[in-house]
C-alpha positions in Angstrom: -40.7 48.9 -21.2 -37.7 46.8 -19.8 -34.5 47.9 -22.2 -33.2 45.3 -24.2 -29.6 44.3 -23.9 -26.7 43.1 -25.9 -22.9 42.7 -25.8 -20.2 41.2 -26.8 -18.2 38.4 -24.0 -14.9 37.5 -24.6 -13.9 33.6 -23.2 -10.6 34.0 -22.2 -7.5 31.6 -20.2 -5.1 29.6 -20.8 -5.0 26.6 -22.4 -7.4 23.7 -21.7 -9.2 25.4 -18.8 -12.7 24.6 -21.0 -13.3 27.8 -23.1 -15.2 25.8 -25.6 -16.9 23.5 -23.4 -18.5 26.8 -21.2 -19.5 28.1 -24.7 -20.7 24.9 -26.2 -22.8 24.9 -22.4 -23.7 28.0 -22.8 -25.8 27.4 -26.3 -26.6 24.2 -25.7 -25.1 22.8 -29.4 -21.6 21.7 -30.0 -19.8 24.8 -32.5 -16.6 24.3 -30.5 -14.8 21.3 -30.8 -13.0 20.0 -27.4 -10.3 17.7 -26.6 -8.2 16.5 -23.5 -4.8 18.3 -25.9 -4.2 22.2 -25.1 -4.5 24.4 -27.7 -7.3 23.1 -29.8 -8.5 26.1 -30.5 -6.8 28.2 -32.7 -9.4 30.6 -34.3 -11.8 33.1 -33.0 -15.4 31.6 -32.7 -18.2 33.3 -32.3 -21.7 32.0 -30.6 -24.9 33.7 -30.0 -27.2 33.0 -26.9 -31.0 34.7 -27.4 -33.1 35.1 -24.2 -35.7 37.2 -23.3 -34.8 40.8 -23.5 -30.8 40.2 -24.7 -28.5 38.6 -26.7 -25.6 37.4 -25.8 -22.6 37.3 -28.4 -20.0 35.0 -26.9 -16.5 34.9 -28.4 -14.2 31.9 -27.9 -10.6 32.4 -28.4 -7.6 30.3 -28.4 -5.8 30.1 -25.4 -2.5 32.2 -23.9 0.9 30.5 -24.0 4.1 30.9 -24.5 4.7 29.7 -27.9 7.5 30.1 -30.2 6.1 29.2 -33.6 4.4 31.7 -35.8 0.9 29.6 -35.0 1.3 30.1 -31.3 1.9 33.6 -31.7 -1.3 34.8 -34.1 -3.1 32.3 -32.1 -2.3 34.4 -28.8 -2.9 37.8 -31.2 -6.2 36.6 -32.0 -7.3 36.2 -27.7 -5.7 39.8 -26.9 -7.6 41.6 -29.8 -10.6 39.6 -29.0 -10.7 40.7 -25.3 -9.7 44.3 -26.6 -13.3 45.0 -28.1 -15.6 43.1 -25.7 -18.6 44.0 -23.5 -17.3 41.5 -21.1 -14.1 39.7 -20.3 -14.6 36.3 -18.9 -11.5 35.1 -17.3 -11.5 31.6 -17.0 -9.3 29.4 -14.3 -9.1 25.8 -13.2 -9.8 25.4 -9.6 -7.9 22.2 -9.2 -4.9 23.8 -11.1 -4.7 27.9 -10.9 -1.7 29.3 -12.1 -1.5 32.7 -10.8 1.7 34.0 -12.6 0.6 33.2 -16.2 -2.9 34.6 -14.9 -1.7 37.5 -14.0 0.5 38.0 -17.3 -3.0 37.6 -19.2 -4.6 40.2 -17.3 -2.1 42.5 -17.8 -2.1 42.0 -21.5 -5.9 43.2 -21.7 -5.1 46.2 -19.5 -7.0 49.1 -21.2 -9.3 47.2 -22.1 -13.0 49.0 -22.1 -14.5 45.1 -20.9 -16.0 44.4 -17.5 -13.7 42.1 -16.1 -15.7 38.4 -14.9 -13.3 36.0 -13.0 -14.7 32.6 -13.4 -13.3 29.5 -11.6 -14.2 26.6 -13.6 -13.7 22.6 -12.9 -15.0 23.4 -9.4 -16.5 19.7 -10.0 -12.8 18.0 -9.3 -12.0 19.8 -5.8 -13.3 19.9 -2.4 -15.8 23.2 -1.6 -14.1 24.3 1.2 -10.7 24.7 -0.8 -13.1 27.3 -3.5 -12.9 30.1 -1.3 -9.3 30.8 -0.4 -8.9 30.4 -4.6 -11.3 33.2 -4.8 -10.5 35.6 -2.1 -7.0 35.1 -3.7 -7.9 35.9 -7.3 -9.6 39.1 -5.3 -6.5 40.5 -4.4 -5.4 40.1 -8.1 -7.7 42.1 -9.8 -10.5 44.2 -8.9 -13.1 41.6 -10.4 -16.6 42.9 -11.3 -17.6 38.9 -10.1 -15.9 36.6 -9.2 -18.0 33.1 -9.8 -17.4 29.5 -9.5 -18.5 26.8 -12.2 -18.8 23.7 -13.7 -19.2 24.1 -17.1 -19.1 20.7 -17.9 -21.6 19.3 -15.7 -23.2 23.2 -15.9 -23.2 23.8 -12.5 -22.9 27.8 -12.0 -23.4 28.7 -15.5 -27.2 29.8 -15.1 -25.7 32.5 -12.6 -23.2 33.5 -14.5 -25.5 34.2 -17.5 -27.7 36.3 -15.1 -24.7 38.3 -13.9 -23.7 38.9 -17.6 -26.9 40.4 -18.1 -27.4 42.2 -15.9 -23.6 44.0 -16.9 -24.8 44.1 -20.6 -25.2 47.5 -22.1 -28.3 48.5 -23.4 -28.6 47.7 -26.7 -30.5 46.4 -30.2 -29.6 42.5 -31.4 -26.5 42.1 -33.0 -27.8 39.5 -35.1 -31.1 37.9 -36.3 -32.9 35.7 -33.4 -32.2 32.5 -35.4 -28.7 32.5 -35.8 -26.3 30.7 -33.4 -23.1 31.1 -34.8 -21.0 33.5 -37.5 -19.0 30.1 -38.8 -20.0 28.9 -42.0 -20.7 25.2 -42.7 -17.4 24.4 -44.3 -15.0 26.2 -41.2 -17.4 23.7 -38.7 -16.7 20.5 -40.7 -12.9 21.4 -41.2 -12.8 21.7 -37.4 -14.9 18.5 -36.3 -12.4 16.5 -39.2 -9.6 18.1 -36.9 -10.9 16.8 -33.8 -11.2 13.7 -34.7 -7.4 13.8 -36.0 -6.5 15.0 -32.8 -8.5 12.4 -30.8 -7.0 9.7 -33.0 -3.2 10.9 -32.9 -0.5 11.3 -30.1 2.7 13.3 -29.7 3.2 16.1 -31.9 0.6 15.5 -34.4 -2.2 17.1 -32.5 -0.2 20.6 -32.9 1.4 20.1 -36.7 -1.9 19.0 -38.0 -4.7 21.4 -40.0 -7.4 21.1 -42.5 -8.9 22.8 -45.5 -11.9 21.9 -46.8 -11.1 21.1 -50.9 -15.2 21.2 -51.7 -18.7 21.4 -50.1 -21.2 20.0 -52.2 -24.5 19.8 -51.9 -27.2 17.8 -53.6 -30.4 18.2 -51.9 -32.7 16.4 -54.2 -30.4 13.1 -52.4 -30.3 14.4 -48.8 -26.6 14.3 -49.5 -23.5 16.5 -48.8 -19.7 15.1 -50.2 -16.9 17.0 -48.7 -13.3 16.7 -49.7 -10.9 17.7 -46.9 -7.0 18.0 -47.1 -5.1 17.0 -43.9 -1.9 18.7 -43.6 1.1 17.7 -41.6 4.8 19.1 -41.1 6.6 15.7 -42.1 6.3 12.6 -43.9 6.8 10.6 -40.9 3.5 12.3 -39.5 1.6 11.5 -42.9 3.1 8.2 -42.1 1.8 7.7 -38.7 -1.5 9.9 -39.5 -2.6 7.1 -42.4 -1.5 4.0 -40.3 -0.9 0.5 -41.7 -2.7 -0.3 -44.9 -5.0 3.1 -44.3 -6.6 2.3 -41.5 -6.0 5.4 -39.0 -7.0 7.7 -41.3 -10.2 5.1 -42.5 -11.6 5.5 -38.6 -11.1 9.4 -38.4 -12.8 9.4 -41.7 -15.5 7.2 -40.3 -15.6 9.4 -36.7 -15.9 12.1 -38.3 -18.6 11.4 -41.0 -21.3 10.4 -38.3 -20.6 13.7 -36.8 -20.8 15.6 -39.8 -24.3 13.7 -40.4 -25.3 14.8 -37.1 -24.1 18.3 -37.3 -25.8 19.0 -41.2 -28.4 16.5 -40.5 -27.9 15.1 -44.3 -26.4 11.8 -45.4 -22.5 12.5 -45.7 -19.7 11.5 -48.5 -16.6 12.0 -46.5 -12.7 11.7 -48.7 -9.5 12.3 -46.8 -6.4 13.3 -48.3 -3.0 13.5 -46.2 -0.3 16.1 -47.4 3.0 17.1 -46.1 3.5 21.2 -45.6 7.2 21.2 -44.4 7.4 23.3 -41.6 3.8 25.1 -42.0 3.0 26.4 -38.1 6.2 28.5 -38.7 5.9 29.6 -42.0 3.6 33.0 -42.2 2.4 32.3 -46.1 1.4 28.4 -45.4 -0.4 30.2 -42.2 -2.2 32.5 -44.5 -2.8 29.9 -47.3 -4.2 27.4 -44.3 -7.1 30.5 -42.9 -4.8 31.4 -40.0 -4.6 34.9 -40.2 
């Protein structure tokens, strides 16, 4: 009998190299929300891939910088004790932008790790093939790589070799979780984060990185098909609340809108969607607002 395998993969890089788009690939459902701003994600999320004979546990983390708020730091936390306990440690680059200095500053931070190390050169889509190999002989020198394997995980080119190299690097092992279940997230963390993508989409400057939301209340009533979630969207400054509602309401009206046809999508049940806007002064450097707002 074939062994069955199972493991835990840690996505790690810097920010905006496509973390959540290789795990949102990977699954083949959107649980990761993605935007053209660097670090969107700020929590650990978790996504489950069954095939035959494994199960693979992907962990999405939020990306390493150099921040100086209280955020950036437990946000950077959150990737290095990630990577600490995985299976795997999937190193992600761009290939039309490598950075090798900060690369080599997030290795280091994950050295002890017990992970097999996976370099992964992603975006090869937006450069010329004959420039992929000097990147990776390169990132060979850096690091004694288990694999070092170019992809596109927007388009998906690659991926389907990566997943067979993961597997066959697994450990031997029972499921982790039951066959059915895709994610560890619960309903209301997935709408708070799809109502902050669609904040982030529909706002510029500073916003993006001052903004978060709490779900207020998750009902259901199936007997009407219906969900109604009340969300609070919180902002350092009243000139952000400003900006975030717009003239007469309507910014926040079209997030509101954006994001309830997603929602619907996403829970596949009609969706009442309020919006509330609320200043928390100084909130991505305050440690109790953090802990108040689930950023532990």
């Amino acid at each position: 009998m074939v062994p069955f395998k199972s493991g835990f993969i840690s996505i790690l890089g810097r920010p905006n190299v496509g973390k959540s788009t290789l795990l949102n690939r990977v699954l083949g459902e959107k649980i990761a929300i993605v935007t053209e701003k660097p670090q969107t994600t700020r929590n650990k999320i978790l996504g489950i891939k069954n095939v035959e004979g494994g199960q693979f546990i992907f962990i999405d983390t939020p990306g390493f910088h150099k921040g100086r708020t209280e955020l950036n730091k437990r946000m950077v936390r959150t990737a290095i004790t990630s990577g600490r306990d995985a299976d795997l440690l999937l190193f992600l680059v761009e290939a039309s932008s490598p950075l090798v200095e900060e690369d080599r500053e997030m290795i280091k931070s994950l050295k002890g790790s017990k992970g097999v190390p996976f370099w992964v050169i992603n975006k090869i889509d937006l450069i010329k093939k004959e420039n992929l190999l000097p990147i990776m002989d390169h990132y060979q020198r850096l690091h004694p790589f288990q694999k070092i394997i170019p992809i596109s995980a927007a388009n998906g080119e690659g991926v389907d070799i990566l997943l067979d190299e993961i597997m066959k690097s697994l450990p031997e092992s029972p499921p982790y979780y039951p066959e059915d279940m895709i994610t560890d997230q619960t309903e209301r963390f997935l709408a708070s984060e799809i109502i902050r993508e669609k904040v982030i989409h529909q706002s510029y400057q500073e916003i993006p990185y001052s903004t978060a939301v709490t779900i207020e209340e998750f009902k259901e009533h199936p007997e009407k098909n219906l969900v109604i979630i009340n969300a609070t969207v919180y902002v350092e400054r009243d000139s952000q609340k400003k900006i975030l509602i717009g003239k007469g309401g309507q910014r926040l009206k079209g997030i509101g809108e954006m994001a309830r046809k997603e929602l619907e999508a996403f829970l596949r049940r009609r969706v009442f969607l309020e919006l509330w806007v609320k200043v928390e002064k100084n909130w991505t450097r305050d440690s109790h607002a953090l802990n108040r707002l689930g950023y532990t």
